[in-house]
C-alpha positions as CSV (number, residue, x, y, z in Angstrom):
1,X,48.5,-15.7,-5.6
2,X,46.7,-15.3,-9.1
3,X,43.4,-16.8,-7.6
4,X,43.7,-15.4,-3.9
5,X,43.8,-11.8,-5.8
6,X,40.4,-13.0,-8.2
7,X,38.7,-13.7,-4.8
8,X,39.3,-10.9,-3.2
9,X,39.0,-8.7,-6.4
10,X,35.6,-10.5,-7.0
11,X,34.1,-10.2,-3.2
12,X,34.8,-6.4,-3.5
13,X,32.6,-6.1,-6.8
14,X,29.7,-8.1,-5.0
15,X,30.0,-6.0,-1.6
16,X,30.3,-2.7,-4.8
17,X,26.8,-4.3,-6.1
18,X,25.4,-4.3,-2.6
19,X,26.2,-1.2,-1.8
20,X,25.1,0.9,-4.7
21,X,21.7,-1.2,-5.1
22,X,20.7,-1.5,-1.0
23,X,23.0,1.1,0.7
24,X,23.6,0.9,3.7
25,X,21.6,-2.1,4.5
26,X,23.4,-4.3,1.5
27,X,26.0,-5.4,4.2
28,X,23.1,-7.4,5.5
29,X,22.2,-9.4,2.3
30,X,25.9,-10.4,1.2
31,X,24.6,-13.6,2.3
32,X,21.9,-13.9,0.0
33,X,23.6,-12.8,-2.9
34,X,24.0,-15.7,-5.9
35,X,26.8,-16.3,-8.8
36,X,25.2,-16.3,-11.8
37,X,27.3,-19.5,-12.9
38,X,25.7,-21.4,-10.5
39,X,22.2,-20.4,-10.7
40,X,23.0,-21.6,-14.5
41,X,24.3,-24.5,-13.2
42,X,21.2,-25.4,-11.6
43,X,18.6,-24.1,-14.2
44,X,20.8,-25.3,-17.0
45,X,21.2,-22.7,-18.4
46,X,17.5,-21.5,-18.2
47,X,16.7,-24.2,-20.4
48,X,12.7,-24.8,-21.4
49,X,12.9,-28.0,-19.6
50,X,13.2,-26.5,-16.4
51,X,10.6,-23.8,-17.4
52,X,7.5,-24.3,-14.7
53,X,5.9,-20.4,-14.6
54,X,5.5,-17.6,-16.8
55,X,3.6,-14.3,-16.2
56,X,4.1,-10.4,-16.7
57,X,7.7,-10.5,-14.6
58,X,9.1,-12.7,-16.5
59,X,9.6,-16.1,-16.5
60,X,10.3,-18.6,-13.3
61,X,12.6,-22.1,-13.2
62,X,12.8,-25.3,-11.5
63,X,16.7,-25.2,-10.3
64,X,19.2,-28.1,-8.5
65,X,21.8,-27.2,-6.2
66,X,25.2,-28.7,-6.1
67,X,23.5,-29.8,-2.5
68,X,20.8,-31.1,-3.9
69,X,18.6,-28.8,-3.2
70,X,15.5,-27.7,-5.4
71,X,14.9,-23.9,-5.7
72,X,12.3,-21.7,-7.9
73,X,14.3,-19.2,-10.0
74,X,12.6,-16.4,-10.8
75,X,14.3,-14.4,-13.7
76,X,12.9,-10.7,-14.2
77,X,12.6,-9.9,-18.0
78,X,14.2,-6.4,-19.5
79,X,10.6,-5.3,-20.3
80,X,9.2,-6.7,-17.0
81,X,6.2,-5.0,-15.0
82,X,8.4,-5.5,-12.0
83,X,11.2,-3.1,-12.8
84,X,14.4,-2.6,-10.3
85,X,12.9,-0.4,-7.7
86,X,10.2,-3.6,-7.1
87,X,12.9,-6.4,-7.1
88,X,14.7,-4.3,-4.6
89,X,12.0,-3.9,-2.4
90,X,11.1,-8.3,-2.6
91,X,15.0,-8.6,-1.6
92,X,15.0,-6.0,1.1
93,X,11.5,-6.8,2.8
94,X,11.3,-11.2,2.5
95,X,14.7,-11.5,3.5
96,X,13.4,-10.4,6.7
97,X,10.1,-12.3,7.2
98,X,9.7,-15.8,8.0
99,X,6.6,-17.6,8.3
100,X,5.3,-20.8,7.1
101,X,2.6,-19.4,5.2
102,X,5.2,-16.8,3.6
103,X,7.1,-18.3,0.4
104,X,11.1,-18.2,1.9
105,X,13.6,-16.3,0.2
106,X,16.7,-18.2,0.0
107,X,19.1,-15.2,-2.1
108,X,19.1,-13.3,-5.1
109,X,21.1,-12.1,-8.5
110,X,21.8,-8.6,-9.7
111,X,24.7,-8.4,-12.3
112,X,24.6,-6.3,-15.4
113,X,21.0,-7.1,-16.8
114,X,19.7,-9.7,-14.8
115,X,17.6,-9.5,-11.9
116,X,16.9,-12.7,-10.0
117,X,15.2,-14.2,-6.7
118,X,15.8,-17.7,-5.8
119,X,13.2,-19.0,-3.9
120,X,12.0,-21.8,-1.7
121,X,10.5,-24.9,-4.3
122,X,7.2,-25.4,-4.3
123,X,5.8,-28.5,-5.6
124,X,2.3,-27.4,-6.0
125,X,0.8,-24.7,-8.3
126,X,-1.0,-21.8,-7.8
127,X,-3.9,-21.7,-5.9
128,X,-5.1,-20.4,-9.3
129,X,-4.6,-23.6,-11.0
130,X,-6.8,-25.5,-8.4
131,X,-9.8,-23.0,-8.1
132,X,-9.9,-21.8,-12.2
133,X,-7.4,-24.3,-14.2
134,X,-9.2,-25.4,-17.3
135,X,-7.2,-28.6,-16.6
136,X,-7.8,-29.0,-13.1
137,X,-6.0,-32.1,-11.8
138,X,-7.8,-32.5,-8.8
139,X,-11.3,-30.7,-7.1
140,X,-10.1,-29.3,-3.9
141,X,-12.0,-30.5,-1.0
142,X,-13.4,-28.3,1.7
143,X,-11.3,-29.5,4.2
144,X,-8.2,-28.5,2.1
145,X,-10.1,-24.9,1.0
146,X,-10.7,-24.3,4.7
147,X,-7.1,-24.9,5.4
148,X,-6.0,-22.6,2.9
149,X,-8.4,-19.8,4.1
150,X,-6.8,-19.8,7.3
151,X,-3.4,-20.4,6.3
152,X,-3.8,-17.2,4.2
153,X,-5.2,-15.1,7.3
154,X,-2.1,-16.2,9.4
155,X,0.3,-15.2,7.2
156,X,-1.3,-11.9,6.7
157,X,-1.7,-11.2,10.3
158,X,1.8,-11.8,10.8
159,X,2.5,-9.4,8.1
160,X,0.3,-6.8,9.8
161,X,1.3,-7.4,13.8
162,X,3.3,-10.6,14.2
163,X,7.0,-9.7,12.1
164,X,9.8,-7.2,13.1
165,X,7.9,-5.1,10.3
166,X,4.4,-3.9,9.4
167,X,4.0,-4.9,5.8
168,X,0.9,-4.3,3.4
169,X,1.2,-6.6,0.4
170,X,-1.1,-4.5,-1.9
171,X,-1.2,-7.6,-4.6
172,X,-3.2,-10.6,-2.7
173,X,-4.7,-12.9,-5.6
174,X,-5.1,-16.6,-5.9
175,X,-1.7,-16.7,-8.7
176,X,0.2,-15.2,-5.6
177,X,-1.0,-18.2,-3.4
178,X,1.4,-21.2,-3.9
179,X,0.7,-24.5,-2.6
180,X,3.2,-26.8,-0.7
181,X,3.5,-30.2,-0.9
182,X,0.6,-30.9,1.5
183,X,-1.6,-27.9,0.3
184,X,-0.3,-25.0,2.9
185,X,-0.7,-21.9,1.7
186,X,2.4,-19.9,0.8
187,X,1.7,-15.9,0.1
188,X,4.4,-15.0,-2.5
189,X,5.2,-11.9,-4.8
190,X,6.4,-8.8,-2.1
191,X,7.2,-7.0,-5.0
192,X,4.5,-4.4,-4.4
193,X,4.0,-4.2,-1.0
194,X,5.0,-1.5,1.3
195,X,6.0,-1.1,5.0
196,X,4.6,1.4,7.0
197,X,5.4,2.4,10.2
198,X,4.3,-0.1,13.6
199,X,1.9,2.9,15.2
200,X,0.5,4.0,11.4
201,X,-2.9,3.0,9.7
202,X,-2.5,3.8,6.7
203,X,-0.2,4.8,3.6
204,X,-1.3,6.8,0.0
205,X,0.5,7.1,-3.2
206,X,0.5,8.8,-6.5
207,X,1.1,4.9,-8.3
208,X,-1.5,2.3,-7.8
209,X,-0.6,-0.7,-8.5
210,X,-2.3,-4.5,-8.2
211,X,-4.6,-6.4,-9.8
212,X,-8.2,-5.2,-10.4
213,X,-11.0,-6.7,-8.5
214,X,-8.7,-7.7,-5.5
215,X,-7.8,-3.9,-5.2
216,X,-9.8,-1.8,-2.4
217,X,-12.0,0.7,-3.5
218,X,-10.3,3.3,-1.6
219,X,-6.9,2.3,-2.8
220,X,-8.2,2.6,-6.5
221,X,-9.8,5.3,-6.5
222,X,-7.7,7.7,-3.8
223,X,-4.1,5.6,-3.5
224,X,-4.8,4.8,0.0
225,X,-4.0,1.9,1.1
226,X,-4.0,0.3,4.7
227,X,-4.4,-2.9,6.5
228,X,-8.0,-3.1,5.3
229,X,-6.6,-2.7,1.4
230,X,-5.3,-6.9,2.3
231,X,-8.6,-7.2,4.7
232,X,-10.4,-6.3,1.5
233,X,-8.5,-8.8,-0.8
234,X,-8.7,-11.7,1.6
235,X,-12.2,-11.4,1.5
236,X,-12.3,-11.5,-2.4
237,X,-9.8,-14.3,-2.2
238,X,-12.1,-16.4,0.2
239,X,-15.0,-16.0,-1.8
240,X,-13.6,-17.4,-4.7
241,X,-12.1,-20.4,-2.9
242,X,-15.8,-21.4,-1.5
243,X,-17.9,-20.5,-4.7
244,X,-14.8,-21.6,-7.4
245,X,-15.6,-18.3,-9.0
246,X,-13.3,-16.0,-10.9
247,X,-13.6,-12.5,-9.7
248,X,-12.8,-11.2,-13.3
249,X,-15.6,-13.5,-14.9
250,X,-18.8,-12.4,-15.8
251,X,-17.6,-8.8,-16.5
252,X,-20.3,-6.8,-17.9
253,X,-20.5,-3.6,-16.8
254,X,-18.3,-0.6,-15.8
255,X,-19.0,-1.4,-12.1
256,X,-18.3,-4.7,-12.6
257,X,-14.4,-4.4,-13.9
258,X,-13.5,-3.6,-9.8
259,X,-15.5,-6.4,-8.7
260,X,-16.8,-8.9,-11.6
261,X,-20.0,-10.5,-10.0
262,X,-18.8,-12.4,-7.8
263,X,-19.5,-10.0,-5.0
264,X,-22.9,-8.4,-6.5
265,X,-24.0,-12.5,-6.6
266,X,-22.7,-13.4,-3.3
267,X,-24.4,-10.0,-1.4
268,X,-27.8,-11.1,-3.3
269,X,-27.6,-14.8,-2.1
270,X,-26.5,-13.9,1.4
271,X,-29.5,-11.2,1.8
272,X,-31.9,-13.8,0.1
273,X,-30.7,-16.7,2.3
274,X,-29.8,-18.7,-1.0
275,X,-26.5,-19.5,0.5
276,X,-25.9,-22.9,-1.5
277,X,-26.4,-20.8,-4.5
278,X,-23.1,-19.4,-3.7
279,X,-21.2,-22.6,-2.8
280,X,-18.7,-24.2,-5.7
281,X,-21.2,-27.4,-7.0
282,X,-18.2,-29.8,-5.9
283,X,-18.5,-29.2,-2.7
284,X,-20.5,-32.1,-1.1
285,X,-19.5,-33.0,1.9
286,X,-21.7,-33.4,4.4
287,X,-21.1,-32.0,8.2
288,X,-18.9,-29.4,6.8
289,X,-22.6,-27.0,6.2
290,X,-21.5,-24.5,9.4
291,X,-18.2,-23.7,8.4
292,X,-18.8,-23.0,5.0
293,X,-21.4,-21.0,6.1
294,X,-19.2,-18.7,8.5
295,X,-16.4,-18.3,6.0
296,X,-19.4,-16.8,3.5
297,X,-20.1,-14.4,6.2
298,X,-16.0,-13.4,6.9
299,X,-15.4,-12.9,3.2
300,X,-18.6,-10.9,3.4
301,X,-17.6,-9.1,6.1
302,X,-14.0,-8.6,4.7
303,X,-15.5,-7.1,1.3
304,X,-17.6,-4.0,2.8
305,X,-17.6,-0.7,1.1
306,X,-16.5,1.1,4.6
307,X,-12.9,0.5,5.2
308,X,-13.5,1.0,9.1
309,X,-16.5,-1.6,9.2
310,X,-14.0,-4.5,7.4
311,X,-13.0,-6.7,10.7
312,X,-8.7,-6.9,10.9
313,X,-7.3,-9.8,10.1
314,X,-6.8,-10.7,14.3
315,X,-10.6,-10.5,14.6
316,X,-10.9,-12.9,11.3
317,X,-8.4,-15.8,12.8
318,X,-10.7,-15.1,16.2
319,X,-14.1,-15.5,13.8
320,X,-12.5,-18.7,12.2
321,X,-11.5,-20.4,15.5
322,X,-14.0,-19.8,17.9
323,X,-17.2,-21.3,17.0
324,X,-19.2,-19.8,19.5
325,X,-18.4,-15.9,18.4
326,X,-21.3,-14.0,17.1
327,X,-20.3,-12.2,13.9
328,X,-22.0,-8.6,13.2
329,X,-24.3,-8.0,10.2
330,X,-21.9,-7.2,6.9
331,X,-23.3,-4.2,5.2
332,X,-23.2,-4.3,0.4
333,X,-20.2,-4.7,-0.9
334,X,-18.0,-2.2,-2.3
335,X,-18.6,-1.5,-5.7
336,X,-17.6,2.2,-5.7
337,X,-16.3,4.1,-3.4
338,X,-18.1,5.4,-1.2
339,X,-18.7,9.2,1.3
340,X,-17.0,8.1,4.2
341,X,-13.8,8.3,2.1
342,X,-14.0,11.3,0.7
343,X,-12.0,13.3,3.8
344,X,-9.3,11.1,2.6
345,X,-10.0,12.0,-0.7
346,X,-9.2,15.7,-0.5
347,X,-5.9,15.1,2.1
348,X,-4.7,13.2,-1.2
349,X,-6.0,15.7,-4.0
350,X,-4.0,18.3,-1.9
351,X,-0.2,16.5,-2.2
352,X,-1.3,15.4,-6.2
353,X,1.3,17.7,-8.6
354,X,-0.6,20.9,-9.5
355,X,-2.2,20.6,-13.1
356,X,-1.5,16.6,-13.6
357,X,-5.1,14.9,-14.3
358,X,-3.7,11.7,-14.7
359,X,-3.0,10.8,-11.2
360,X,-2.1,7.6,-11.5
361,X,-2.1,4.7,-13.0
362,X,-3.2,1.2,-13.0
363,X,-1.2,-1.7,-13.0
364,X,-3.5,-4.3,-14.8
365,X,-1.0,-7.0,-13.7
366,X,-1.2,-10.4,-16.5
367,X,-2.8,-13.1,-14.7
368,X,-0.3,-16.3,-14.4
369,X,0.0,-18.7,-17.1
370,X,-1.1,-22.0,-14.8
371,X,1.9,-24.1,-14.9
372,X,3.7,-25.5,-12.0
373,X,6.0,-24.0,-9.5
């Protein structure tokens, strides 16, 4: 009787959790909800061993279930960038998507202090690791970049059109790229992104928040933020996977904190027709000179200053498998913004709190430390 009473005494403080954290939609997630005692269990106890990623959030483990299974813990710090309102919005928006190029959400833990998402374990690191790692392992080969770029485009189309929601992920970056055990992409991190309704175009806010360089130039400057905000990031992304270029290197300028210069270099090469200047030096292979070539142009296209001129990400999975499609001419990159935005920019100005200069402000996100996930 003693333990049928701590069941049922300790199933109503679970659904009490739910409720007062999700509302009315915590009903939904009782599934997904974790003991603590066994997500110690399989971490041991969060020891170091079983340590594999660390970065602004907080710190992410290697776990065994009793099944066997292997699962990334991801334990939110006290002081973490990603406070409550963000780990609520991961639990309430993954839970819902599934895709293979989506990292799977497989529950979560909120008791007293602790916040944690238990995810899906993947073997591979970062894309981070592979394109900028100081100790890299192993030089991707186009054929594995190439994979990646479209494995990336398909999981953010079906963000955009494909899934029951319309999601904009507002923090695209190689760190938030993992890599399964044969090198598909896996888009992780939903802790910033934002849903916005199926017939709607775009979103603004008073907090921006993201990772500068792979942040739009509208979104910086104004807080809009739209499918094109990702367009613009995939494009950044994209680059750096062909030319093995960090957009934050080579900063020397105010310009060049948005946008390093990567994008300045790539424009230059493009307009110059000095495309192997732009190409990564390990890159080699031979018959592979057309498709590199069109995925310059995409991430070209992708990174324009006009929102409206940046194809969606439909058109890009169009450009990438039909060889035989004529891309249009892709106008400079955006370094600033530009005129066409600023209608937007006075819709904005006009909801800002009367007197409060300081809009907003950014997010400069830590970079992950490269270690395996």
């Amino acid at each position: 009787f003693g333990f049928c009473y701590w069941k049922i005494k300790k199933s109503k403080t679970y659904k009490e959790i739910l409720k007062k954290n999700f509302g009315s939609e915590g009903a939904t997630l009782e599934s997904l909800q974790f003991n603590l005692a066994t997500i110690e269990a399989a971490t041991d106890k969060f020891s170091i061993e079983n340590r594999i990623g660390k970065g602004g959030f907080g710190e992410v483990y290697m776990g065994i279930l009793p099944d066997g299974c292997k699962i990334a813990v991801k334990r939110l710090s006290e002081n973490s960038s990603q406070g409550l309102l963000e780990f609520k919005n991961e639990v309430l928006l993954i839970a819902r998507l599934q895709h293979r190029n989506l990292v799977a959400l497989l529950g979560f833990c909120l008791k007293d202090q602790e916040k944690i998402l238990i995810y899906e374990y993947v073997p591979n690191k970062s894309l981070d690791y592979f394109l900028f790692g100081s100790q890299k392992s192993r030089v991707l080969n186009w054929l594995e970049r190439y994979k990646i770029i479209e494995g990336i485009a398909r999981g953010i189309l079906y963000l955009h059109e494909h899934s029951r929601l319309k999601v904009i992920h507002r923090d695209l970056k190689p760190s938030n790229i993992l890599l399964d055990d044969e090198m598909n992409p896996k888009i992780s991190d939903f802790g910033m992104a934002r849903m916005v309704g199926i017939n709607e175009t775009r979103g603004n806010t008073n907090r921006i928040v993201g990772t500068l360089g792979y942040m739009s130039p509208e979104y910086i400057k104004f807080g809009l933020f739209s499918e094109k905000s990702d367009v613009y990031s995939f494009g950044v992304i994209v680059l750096e996977i062909i030319s093995g270029k960090n957009i934050h290197s080579q900063c020397e300028s105010h310009e060049s904190q948005y946008t390093g210069r990567l994008l300045s270099d790539a424009w230059k090469h493009w307009r110059d027709e000095r495309l192997t200047a732009i190409l990564d030096s390990n890159l080699t292979e031979a018959g592979s000179h057309g498709e590199i070539i069109k995925c310059i142009h995409i991430g070209l296209l992708c990174v324009q200053g006009n929102p409206g001129a940046r194809p969606s990400m439909n058109k890009v999975i169009q450009y990438l498998n039909n060889d035989s499609m004529q891309l249009p001419i892709p106008q400079e990159p955006a370094f600033f913004i530009h005129s066409q935005m600023e209608p937007a920019a006075t819709s904005r100005e006009m909801e800002a709190p009367p007197g409060n200069h300081n809009q907003y402000s950014i997010n400069k996100m830590s970079e992950s430390i490269i270690s395996p996930r």
